[in-house]
VEXNUTOR-846414 format. One record per residue (C-alpha): residue in three letters; x, y, z. Coordinates in steps of 0.02 Angstrom, whole numbers, plus 50000, padded with zeros to 5 digits. Example, Ala and Ser with C-alpha at 12.3 -4.5 7.8 and 13.67 -1.06 7.14 Angstrom:
<atoms>
ala506154977550390ser506844994750357
</atoms>
This chain:
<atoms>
unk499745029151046unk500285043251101unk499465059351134unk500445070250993unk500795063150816unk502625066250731unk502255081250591unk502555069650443unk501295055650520unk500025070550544unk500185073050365unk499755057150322unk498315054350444unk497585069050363unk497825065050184unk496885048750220unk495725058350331unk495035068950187unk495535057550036unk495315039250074unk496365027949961unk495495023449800unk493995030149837unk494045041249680unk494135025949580unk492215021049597unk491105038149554unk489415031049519unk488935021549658unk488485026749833unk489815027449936unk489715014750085unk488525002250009unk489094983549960unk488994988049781unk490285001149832unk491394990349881unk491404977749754unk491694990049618unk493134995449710unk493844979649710unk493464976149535unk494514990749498unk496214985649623unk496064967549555unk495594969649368unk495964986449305unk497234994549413unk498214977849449unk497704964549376unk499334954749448unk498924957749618unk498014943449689unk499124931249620unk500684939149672unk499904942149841unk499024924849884unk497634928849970unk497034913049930unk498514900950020unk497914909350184unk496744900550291unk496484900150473unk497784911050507unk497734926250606unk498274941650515unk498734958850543unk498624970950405unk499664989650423unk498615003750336unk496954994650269unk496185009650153unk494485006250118unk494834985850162unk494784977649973unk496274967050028unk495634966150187unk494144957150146unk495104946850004unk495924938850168unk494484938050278unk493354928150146unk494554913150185unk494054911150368unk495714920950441unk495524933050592unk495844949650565unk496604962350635unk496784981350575unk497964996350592unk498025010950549unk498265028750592unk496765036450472unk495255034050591unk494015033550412unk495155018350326unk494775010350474unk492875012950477unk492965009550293unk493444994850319unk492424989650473unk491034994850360unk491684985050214unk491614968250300unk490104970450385unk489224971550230unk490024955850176unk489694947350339unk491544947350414unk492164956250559unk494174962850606unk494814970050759unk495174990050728unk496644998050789unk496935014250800unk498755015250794unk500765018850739unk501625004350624unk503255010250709unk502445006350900unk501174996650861unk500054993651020unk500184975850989unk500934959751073unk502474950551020unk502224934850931unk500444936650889unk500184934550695unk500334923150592unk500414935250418unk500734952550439unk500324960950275unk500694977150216unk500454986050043unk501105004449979unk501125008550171unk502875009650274unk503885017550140unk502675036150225unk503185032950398unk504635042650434unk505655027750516unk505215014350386unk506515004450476unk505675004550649unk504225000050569unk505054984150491unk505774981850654unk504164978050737unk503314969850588unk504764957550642unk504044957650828unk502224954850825unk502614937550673unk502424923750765unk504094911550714unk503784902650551unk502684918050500unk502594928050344unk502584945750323unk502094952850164unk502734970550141unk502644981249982unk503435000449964unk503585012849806unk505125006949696unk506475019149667unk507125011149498unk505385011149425unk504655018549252unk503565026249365unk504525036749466unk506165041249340unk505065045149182unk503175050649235unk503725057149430unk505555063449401unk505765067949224unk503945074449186unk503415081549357unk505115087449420unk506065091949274unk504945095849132unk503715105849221unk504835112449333unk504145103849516unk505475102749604unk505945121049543unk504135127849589unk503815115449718unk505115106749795unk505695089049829unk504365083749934unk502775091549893unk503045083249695unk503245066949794unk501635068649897unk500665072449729unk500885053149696unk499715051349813unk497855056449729unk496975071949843unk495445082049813unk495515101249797unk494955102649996unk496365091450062unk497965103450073unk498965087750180unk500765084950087unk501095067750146unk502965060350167unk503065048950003unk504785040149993unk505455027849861unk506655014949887unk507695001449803unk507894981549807unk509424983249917unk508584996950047unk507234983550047unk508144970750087unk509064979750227unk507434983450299unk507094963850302unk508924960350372unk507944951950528unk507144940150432unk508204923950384unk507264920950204unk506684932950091unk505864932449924unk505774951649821unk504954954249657unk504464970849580unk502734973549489unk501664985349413unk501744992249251unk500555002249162unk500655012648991unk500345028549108unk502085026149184unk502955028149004unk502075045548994unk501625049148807unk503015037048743unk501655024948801unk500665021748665unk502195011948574unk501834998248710unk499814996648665unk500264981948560unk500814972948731unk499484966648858unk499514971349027unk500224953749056unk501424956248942unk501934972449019unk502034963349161unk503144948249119unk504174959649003unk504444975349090unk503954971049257unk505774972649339unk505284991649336unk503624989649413unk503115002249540unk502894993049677unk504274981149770unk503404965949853unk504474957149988unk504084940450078unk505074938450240unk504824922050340unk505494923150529
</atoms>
């Protein structure tokens, strides 16, 4: 690691720092205790994104060793521990990693921390068997050299598991473009990037604008170019994202939203076998 961070990676160390992700979501519970961590993932897996474990398939992993880039407080984390795989964490936020290290010791799991870069990860080639990745590598600044070595450490016949914000998303052209930039005049008062980094949730005391980039199925799939076979879907789709034109979709089930709409989901997933 080395000794002096790239500015846009110190942003994000200290937006994660100060703000870990989702920990907002659960209010009334101590922070840090088991209960704490099961409400939180209650909310990723039931409210927030209810598609998520199936999409994801924690549950087809077994015995594997897996590396996961940028663990946040470690819901997924433990979702693949549970089913006997080693773990292995990175990330550049020293409190998502003792989050996490936290997390699974209250559940009875352990995972090897690592303080570290996704685009030099301090890591050996060929030594995972899943490398998994969610709303991460689209905030390093060279998402590409991050892919790069996501390629390097898979072991051959591997799976990486990468997801990154979706340009062509309800999301981002209605709620974070129209609304944010145009309509209340953000990129006029703010600029490009700081509207961007308000995707991200922060507390009054954290003043970090982290580097928040959006990308398309093609940009992903360039990014996978090493990989021989990829699969790509798009999810995520909430009434939110639709801003107050929402409510005409309340007659639809998240599901529905889902199966529907979901081509504009927020998030692109990508599964690249080497």
């Amino acid at each position: 690691m080395p000794t002096t961070l790239h500015p846009d990676k110190l942003q994000t160390q200290n937006q994660w720092d100060t703000d870990p992700c989702a920990a907002e979501t659960v209010q009334d519970v101590e922070r840090g205790t088991l209960e704490y961590y099961r409400r939180i993932r209650d909310y990723r897996y039931k409210e927030y994104a209810p598609w998520f474990a199936s999409v994801m398939g924690f549950d087809t992993f077994k015995d594997k060793d897996i590396l996961e880039i940028g663990v946040g407080l470690g819901s997924d984390h433990y979702s693949f521990a549970k089913n006997g795989n080693r773990m292995t964490a990175l990330d550049l936020s020293r409190e998502h990693l003792r989050q996490t290290l936290t997390h699974l010791s209250l559940e009875g799991f352990t995972t090897n921390a690592v303080y570290g870069d996704a685009e030099d990860m301090p890591l050996p080639d060929n030594s995972f068997d899943v490398v998994y990745s969610f709303g991460v590598l689209m905030s390093t600044p060279d998402t590409a050299k991050a892919f790069a070595e996501v390629q390097r450490v898979l072991r051959p016949g591997g799976v990486a598991i990468i997801s990154i914000y979706h340009r062509h998303s309800w999301f981002f052209w209605i709620q974070t473009f129209l609304v944010s930039g145009l309509l209340k005049a953000g990129f006029l008062r703010k600029g490009w990037r700081r509207v961007m980094s308000e995707i991200e949730f922060r507390s009054d005391k954290n003043s970090a604008v982290p580097l928040v980039k959006v990308y398309s199925r093609a940009n992903l799939l360039g990014f996978c170019g090493v990989f021989p076979r990829v699969e790509m879907t798009a999810c995520h789709v909430d009434y939110l994202h639709f801003h107050r034109l929402g409510w005409l979709l309340k007659w639809m089930s998240r599901e529905q939203l889902e199966r529907y709409l979901g081509f504009g989901g927020w998030y692109l997933v990508a599964k690249a076998h080497k």
